[in-house]
C-alpha positions as CSV (number, residue, x, y, z in Angstrom):
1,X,98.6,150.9,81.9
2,X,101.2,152.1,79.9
3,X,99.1,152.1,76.8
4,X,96.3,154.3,78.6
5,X,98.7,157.1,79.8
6,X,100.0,157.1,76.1
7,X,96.6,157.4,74.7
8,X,95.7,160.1,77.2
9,X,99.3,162.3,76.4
10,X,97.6,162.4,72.3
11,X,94.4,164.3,74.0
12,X,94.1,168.1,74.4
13,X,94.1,169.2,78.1
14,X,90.1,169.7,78.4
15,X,89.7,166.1,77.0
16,X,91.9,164.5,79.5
17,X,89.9,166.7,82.3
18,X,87.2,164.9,81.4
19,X,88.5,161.3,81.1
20,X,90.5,161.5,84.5
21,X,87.1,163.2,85.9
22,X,85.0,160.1,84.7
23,X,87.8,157.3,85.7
24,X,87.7,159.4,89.0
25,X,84.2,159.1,89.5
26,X,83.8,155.5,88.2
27,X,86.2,154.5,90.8
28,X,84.5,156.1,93.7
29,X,81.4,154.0,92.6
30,X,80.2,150.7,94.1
31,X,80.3,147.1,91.9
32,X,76.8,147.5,91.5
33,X,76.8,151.5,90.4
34,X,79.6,150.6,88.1
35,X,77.4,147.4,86.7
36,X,74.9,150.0,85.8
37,X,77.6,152.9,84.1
38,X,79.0,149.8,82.0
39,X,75.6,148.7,81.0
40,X,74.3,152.6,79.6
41,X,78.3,153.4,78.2
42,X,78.0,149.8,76.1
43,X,74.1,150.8,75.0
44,X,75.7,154.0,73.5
45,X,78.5,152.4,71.7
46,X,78.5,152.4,68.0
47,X,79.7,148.9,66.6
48,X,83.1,150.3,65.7
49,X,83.0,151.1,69.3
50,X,81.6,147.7,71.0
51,X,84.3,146.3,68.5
52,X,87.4,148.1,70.1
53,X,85.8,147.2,73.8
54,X,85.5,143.3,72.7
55,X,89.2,143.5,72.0
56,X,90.3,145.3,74.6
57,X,88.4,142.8,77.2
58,X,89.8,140.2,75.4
59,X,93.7,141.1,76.7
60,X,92.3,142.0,79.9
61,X,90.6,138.9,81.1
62,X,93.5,137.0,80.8
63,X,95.1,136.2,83.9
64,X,97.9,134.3,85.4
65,X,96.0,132.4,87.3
66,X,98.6,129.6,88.2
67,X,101.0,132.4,89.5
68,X,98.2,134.1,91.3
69,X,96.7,131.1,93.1
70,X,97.7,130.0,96.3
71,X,100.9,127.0,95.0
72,X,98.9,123.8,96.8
73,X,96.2,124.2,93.9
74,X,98.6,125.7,90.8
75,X,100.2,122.2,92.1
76,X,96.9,120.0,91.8
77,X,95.9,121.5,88.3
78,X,99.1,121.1,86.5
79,X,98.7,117.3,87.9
80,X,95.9,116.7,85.1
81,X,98.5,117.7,82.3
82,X,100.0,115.0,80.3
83,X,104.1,115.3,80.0
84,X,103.9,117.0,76.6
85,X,101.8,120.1,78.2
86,X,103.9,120.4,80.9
87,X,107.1,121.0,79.1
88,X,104.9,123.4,77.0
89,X,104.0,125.0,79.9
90,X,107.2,125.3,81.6
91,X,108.2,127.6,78.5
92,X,105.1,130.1,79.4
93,X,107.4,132.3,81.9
94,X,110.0,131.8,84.9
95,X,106.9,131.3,87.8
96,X,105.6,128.6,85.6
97,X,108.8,126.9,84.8
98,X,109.3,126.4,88.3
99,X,106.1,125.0,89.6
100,X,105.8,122.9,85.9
101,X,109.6,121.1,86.7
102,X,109.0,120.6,90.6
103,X,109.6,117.1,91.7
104,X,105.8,116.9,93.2
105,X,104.4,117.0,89.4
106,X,107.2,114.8,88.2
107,X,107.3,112.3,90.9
108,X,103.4,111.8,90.5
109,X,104.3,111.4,87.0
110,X,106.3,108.4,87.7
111,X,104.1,107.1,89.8
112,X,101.6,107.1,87.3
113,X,103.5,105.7,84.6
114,X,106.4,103.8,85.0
115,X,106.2,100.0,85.4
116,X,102.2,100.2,84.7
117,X,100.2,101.3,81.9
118,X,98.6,104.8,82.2
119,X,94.4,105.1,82.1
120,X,94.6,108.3,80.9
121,X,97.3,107.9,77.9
122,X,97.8,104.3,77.3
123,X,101.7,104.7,78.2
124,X,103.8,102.8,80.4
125,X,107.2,103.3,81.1
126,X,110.0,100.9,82.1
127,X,110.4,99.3,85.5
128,X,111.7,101.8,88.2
129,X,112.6,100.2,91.1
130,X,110.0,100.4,93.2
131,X,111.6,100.8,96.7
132,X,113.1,103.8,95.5
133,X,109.9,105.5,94.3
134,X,108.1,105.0,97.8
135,X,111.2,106.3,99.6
136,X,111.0,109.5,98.2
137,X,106.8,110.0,97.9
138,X,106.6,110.6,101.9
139,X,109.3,113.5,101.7
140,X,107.5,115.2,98.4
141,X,104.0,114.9,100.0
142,X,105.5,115.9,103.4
143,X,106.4,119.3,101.2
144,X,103.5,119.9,99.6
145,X,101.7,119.8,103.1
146,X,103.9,122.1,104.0
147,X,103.4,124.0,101.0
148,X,100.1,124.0,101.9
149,X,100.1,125.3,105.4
150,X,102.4,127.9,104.9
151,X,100.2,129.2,102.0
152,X,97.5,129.6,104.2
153,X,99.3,132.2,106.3
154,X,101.3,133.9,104.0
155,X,100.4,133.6,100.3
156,X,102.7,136.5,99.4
157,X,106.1,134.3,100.2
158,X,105.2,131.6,98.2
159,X,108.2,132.0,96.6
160,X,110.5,132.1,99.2
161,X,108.7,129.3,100.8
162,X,109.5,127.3,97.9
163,X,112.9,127.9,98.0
164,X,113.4,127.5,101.8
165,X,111.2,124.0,101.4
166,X,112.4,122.5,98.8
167,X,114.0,118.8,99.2
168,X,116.7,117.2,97.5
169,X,116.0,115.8,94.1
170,X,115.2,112.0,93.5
171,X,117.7,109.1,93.3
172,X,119.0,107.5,90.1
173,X,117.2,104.9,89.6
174,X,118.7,101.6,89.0
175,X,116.1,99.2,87.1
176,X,115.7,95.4,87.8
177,X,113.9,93.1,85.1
178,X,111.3,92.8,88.3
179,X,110.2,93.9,92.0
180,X,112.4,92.4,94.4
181,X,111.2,90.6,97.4
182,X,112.2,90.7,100.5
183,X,115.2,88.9,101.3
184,X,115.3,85.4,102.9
185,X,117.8,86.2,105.0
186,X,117.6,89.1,107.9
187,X,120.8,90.3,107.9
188,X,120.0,91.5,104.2
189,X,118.6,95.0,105.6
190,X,118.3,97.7,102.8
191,X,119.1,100.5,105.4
192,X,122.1,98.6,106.9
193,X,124.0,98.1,103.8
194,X,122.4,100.2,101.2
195,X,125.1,102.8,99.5
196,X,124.9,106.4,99.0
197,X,122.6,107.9,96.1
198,X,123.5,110.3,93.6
199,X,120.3,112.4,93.3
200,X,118.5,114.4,90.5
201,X,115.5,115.7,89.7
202,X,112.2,113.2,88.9
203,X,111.6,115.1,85.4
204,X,115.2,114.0,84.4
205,X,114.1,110.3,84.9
206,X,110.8,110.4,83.9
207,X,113.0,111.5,80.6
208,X,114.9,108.7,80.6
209,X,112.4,106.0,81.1
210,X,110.4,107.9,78.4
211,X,113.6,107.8,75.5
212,X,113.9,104.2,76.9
213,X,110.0,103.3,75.9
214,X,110.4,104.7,73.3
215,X,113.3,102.8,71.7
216,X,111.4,99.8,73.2
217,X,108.3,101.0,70.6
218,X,110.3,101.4,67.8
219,X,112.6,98.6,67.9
220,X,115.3,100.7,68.1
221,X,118.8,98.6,70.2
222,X,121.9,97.3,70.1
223,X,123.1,94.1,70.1
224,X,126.2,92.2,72.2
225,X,127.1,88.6,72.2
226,X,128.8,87.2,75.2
227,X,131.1,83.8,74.3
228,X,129.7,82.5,78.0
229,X,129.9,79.0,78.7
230,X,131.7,75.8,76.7
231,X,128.4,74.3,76.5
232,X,124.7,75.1,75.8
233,X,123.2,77.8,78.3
234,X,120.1,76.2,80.7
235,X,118.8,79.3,82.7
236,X,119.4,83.0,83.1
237,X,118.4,84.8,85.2
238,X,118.9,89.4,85.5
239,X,118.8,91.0,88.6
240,X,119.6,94.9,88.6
241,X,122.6,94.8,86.6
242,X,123.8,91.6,87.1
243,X,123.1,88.7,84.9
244,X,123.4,85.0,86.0
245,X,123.5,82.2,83.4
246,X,123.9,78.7,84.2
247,X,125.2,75.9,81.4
248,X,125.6,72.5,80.6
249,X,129.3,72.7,81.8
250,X,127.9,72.7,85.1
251,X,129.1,76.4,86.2
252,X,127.4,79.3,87.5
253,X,128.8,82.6,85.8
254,X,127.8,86.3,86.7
255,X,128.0,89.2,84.5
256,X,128.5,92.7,85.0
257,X,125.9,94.1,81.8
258,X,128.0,97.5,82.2
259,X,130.9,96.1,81.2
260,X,129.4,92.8,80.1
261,X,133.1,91.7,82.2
262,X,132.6,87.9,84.1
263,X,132.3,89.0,87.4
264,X,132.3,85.4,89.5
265,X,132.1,81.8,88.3
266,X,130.6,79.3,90.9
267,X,131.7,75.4,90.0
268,X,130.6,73.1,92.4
269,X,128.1,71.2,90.7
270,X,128.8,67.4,88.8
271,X,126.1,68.0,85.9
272,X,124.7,70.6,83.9
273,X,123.1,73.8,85.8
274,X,119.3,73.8,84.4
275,X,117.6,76.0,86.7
276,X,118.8,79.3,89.2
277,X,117.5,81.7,91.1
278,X,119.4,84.7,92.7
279,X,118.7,87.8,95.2
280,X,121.2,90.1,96.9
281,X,122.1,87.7,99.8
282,X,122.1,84.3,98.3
283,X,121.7,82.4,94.7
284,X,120.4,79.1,94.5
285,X,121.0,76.8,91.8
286,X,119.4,73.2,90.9
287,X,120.9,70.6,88.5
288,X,121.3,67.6,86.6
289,X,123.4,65.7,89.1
290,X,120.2,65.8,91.6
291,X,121.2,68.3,94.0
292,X,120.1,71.6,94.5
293,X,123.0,74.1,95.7
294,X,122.8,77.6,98.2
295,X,125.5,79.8,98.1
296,X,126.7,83.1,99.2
297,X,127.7,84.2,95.9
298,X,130.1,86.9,96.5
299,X,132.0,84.9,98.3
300,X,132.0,81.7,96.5
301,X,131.5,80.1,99.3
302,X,128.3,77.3,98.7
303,X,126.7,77.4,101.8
304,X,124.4,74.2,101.1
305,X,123.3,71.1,99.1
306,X,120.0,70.2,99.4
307,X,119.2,66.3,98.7
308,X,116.2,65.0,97.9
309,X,115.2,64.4,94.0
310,X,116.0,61.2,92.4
311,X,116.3,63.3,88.9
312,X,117.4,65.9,87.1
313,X,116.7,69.1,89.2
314,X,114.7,71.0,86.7
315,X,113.1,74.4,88.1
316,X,113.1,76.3,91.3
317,X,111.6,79.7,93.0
318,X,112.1,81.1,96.5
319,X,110.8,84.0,98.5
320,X,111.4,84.9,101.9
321,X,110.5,82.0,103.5
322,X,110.3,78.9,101.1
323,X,112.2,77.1,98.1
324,X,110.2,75.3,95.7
325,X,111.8,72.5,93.2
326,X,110.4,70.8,90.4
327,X,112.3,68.0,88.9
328,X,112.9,65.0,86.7
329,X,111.4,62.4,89.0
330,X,107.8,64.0,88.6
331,X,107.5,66.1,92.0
332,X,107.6,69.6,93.4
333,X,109.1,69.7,96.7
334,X,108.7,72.6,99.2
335,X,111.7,73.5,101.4
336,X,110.9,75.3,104.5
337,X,114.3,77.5,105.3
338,X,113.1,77.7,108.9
339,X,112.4,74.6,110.5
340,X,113.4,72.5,107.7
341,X,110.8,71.0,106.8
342,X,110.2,69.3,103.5
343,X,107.2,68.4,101.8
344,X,106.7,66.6,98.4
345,X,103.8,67.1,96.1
346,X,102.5,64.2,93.5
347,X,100.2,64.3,90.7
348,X,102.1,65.1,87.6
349,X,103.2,61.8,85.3
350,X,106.1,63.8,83.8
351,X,109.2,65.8,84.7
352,X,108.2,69.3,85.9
353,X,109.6,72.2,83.9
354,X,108.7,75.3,85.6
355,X,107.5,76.1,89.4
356,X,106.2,79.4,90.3
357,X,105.2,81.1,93.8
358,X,102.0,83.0,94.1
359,X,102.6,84.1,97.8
360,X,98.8,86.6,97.8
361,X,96.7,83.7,96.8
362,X,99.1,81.3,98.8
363,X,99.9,79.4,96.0
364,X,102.0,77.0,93.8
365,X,102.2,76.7,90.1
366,X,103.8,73.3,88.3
367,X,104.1,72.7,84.4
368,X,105.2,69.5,83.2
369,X,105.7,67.4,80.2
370,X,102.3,65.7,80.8
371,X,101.4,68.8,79.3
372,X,99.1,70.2,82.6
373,X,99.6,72.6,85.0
374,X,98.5,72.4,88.3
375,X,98.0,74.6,91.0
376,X,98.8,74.0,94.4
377,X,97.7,74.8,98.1
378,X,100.3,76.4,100.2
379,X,98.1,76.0,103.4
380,X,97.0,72.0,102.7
381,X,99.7,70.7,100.2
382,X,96.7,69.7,98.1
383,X,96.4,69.7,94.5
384,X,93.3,72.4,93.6
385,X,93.0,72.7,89.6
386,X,94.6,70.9,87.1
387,X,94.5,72.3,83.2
388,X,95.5,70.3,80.9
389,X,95.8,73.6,78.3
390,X,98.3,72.9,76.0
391,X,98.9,69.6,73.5
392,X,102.4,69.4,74.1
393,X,104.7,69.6,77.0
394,X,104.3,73.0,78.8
395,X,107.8,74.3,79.7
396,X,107.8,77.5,81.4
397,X,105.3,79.6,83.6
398,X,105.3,83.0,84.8
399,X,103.1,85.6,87.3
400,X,102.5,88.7,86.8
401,X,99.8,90.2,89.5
402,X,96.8,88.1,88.8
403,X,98.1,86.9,85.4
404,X,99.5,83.7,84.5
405,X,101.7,83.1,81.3
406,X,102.7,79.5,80.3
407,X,104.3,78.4,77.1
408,X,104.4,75.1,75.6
409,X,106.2,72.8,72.9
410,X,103.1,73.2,70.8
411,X,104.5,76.7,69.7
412,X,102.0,78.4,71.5
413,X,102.0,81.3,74.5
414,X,98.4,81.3,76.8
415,X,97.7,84.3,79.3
416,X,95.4,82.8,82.1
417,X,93.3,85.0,84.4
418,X,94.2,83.3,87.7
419,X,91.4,84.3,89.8
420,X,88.8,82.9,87.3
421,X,91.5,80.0,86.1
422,X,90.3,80.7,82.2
423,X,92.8,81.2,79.5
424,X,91.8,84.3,78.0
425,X,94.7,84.6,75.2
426,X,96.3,82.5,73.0
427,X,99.2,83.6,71.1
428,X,100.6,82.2,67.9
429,X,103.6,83.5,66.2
430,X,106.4,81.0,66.9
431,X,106.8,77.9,64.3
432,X,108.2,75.3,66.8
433,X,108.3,74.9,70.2
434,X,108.7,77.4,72.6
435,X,110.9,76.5,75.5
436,X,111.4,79.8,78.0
437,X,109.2,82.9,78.6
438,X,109.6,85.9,80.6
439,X,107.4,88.6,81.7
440,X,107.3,91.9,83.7
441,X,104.2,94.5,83.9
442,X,104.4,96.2,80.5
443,X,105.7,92.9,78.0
444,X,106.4,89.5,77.7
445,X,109.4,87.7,75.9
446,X,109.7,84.1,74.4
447,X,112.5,82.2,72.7
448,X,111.7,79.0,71.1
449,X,113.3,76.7,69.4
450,X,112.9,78.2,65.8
451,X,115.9,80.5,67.0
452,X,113.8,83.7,67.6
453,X,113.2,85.8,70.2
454,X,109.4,87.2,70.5
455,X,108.4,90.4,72.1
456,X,104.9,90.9,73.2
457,X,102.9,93.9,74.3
458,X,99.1,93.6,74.9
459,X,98.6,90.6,73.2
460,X,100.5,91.3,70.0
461,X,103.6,90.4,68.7
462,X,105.8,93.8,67.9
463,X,109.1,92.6,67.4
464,X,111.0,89.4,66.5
465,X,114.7,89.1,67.7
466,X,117.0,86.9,65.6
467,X,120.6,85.8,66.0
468,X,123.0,83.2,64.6
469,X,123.0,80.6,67.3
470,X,120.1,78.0,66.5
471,X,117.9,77.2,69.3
472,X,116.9,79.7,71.9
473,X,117.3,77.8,75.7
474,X,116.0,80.3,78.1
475,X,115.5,84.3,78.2
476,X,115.6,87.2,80.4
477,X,113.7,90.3,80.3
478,X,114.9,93.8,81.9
479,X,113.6,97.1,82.0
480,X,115.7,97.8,78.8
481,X,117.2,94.8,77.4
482,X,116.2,91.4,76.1
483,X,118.6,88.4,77.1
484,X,118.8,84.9,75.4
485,X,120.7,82.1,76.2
486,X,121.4,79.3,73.4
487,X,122.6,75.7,72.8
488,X,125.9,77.0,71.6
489,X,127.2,78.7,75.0
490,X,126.4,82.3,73.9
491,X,124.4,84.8,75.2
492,X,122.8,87.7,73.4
493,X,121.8,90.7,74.6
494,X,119.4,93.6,73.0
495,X,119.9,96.9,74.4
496,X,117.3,99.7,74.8
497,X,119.3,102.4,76.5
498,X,122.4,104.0,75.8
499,X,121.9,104.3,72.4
500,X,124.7,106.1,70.2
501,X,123.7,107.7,66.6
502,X,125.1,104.4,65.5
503,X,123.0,102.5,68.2
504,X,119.8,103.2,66.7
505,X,120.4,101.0,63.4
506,X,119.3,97.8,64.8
507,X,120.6,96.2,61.6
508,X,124.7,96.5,62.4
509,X,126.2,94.0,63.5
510,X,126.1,92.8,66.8
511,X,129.5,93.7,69.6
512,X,130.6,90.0,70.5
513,X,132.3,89.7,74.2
514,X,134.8,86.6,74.5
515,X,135.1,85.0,77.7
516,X,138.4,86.3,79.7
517,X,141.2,84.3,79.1
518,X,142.7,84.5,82.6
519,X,139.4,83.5,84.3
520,X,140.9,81.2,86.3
521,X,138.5,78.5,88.9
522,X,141.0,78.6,91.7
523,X,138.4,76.8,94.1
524,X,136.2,73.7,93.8
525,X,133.6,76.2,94.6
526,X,134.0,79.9,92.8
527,X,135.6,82.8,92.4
528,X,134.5,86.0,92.8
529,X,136.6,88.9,90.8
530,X,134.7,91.8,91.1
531,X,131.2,92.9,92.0
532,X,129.3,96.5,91.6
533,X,129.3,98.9,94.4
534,X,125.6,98.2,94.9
535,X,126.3,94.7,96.0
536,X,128.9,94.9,98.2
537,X,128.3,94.6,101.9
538,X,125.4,92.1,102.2
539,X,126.5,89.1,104.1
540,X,124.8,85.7,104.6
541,X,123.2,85.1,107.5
542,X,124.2,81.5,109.3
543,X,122.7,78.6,107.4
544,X,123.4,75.2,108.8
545,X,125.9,73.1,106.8
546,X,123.5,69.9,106.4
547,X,121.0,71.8,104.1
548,X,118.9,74.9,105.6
549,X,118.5,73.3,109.0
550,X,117.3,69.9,106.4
């Protein structure tokens, strides 16, 4: 406009008579009279002329559409742009910098990304915890209805509205190497005993998981090595920041992998700890001197021994309702925490390494030295497929939706589709046998006996993790860290996040963590010195003293 009244001041007064009297009389015109005037002024154009009016349209039909349409569907397109275009975007003005950082596109951009692989892009981002996600997804779609509604009746406030509706940013998320289930025990209620959350906005942690994936890609970490145990480590096991490791020195330690400080050391047990399994209520444990332990871990206090194997106690996996144990003596047993009940299973001809729960399909998965696996009925205690898939013994197994992962001492790694039971991968990479694996949505991890850790990501090995310590015993995967656990009582650690300048030169040498002096066993059972906030006020509910109601 300010152009026009410029280019009208440079005419002589009878020539801006005549424009104002034809911009008078074009205005007064219908669409369709004005169709027409267009149509003759453009046939009566010179090119020089039809040149100017293409330019000129050109600036003209561009619109800001996203500011101009109602915000329900400036919400619903910026949904199809990928994170890169909507930063870009947020730089296009101070209307489109809001709507482009609201929590309803960023939130739907976690959704779609983190702890999955995205369709559109190939991406996936590291594990949020999923709880957290779905807690805030009611309240962001709750405003957007809102939105929505209010739009309707007034689309001239929308930005008012905007400000008057909008909700508190999302929590800080606080990662865990996998989902948790629910607990086995009632009194663990996540509204009774959950502590306050610091908020912040879902671009902020879509930000981080995004840096995070992408030292993951590019093998950028650092490393720490934790002095543990006076003997070789059996199991580990990570859940949100905690890490519990259990040894041939027959303890039970928990780490704090903030502060990589001890935290609690459970003794209890007369033979080496080979298999655990925690949650935020109780950890169980299962070990060479037969027995399988429960105990209320920030306490100390073991709450029961379960008797039954007539061998080593080799593997074990619980959910809400039922403990499973593989062992030495060639038999999974089943232990029901209400009722008691106990059921053995028979089949395999050698010790059983690895147990697994597949509560949808209502199954149990056993590996043994026979070198099978065999899958179990939850509803008949019968035996239902038996695969004898790998030429040596097969030592670990794990689930992951409808895929299966077992590893064997024939160096090799097999992904098995487990509602058609087919292997339909076979991975080779390792030179000797490969003892523990671990798995989450987006990669899978292996330590074998060759000393080095494997990462894996569709298929393909992208990174090998060595360290000093011979053997690798068992590992741990996280949403941004790699654990191993070897023969020598140390446990290393790779680290994804919290990466200084120095950080990202994944050739310095690793930050070694010795084992507290002072860490006194004051009990026969444990102590506990300190645990995070996030774990404090979860109790045990009562468990009879003679093994689960056993």
């Amino acid at each position: 406009m300010q152009n026009m009244n410029d280019d009208l001041v440079k005419l002589d007064d009878a020539g801006r008579h005549r424009v104002n009297t034809i911009c008078s009389t074009f205005s007064d015109s219908s669409i369709q009279e004005r169709k027409v005037a267009l149509s003759h002024l453009l046939n009566h154009c010179c090119p020089s002329l039809l040149s100017f009016a293409s330019s000129t349209l050109d600036t003209l039909v561009r619109l800001d559409f996203i500011s101009l349409l109602p915000p329900e569907i400036s919400f619903r397109i910026l949904t199809f742009l990928d994170a890169r275009s909507l930063c870009h975007a947020a730089q296009v003005c101070k209307q489109w910098k809001e709507l482009a950082d609201d929590d309803i596109i960023w939130h739907r951009m976690c959704e779609q990304h983190i702890n999955r692989k995205c369709e559109k892009c190939g991406w996936g981002l590291p594990l949020l915890e999923r709880k957290l996600l779905y807690a805030t997804k009611a309240s962001i779609q709750k405003r957007y209805d809102s939105l929505t509604k209010r739009s309707r009746s007034d689309n001239d406030s929308f930005t008012s509205a905007r400000k008057r509706l909008r909700t508190e940013p999302a929590p800080i998320i606080d990662s865990s190497a996998a989902l948790e289930k629910h607990n086995a025990l009632p009194e663990c209620t996540e509204k009774a005993f959950s502590p306050p959350l610091r908020t912040r906005p879902w671009k902020e942690v879509y930000a981080e998981r995004c840096r995070i994936e992408c030292n993951w890609r590019h093998g950028r970490c650092r490393q720490v090595v934790i002095n543990a145990h006076n003997d070789g480590v059996m199991c580990l096991q990570l859940q949100r920041n905690v890490l519990a490791s259990g040894s041939y020195d027959a303890t039970v330690c928990l780490w704090d992998l903030s502060t990589f400080r001890q935290i609690g050391l459970l003794k209890g047990h007369s033979g080496g700890v080979s298999c655990l399994q925690f949650d935020k209520c109780k950890l169980i444990s299962g070990s060479m001197d037969k027995t399988i332990k429960i105990w209320n871990y920030r306490t100390g206090e073991c709450i029961s021994t379960l008797h039954g194997h007539t061998d080593t106690v080799l593997s074990l996996s619980f959910d809400s309702t039922l403990l499973v144990s593989g062992s030495a003596d060639h038999t999974v047993k089943l232990w029901h925490f209400s009722g008691g009940k106990r059921i053995t299973l028979r089949g395999h001809t050698g010790p059983v390494n690895s147990v697994r729960i597949h509560r949808d399909l209502g199954l149990v998965l056993s590996a043994s030295d026979d070198c099978s696996i065999k899958v179990w009925s939850l509803e008949t205690n019968m035996c239902l497929y038996t695969f004898n898939a790998h030429i040596g013994p097969v030592q670990s197994l794990s689930v992951i939706g409808n895929r299966l992962f077992s590893c064997a001492l024939d160096g090799t790694i097999k992904q098995w589709d487990i509602e058609k039971w087919k292997c339909v991968h076979t991975l080779f990479g390792h030179i000797e046998g490969v003892w523990e694996i671990a798995a989450d949505q987006l990669r899978l991890v292996s330590g074998a006996h060759d000393g080095a850790v494997k990462v894996w990501e569709a298929c393909q090995c992208v990174q090998t993790l060595k360290s000093d310590s011979g053997p690798v015993t068992s590992v741990a995967l996280g949403d941004c860290e790699v654990i191993s656990g070897s023969e020598d009582g140390k446990i290393h650690l790779w680290l994804f996040n919290n990466l200084s300048d120095e950080g990202k030169d994944s050739k310095l040498s690793p930050f070694v963590v010795n084992k507290a002096a002072d860490s006194i066993v004051r009990t026969p059972t444990a102590i506990i010195q300190t645990v995070p906030d996030e774990y404090n006020g979860y109790s045990i509910s009562e468990v009879p003293a003679n093994g689960v109601g056993l």
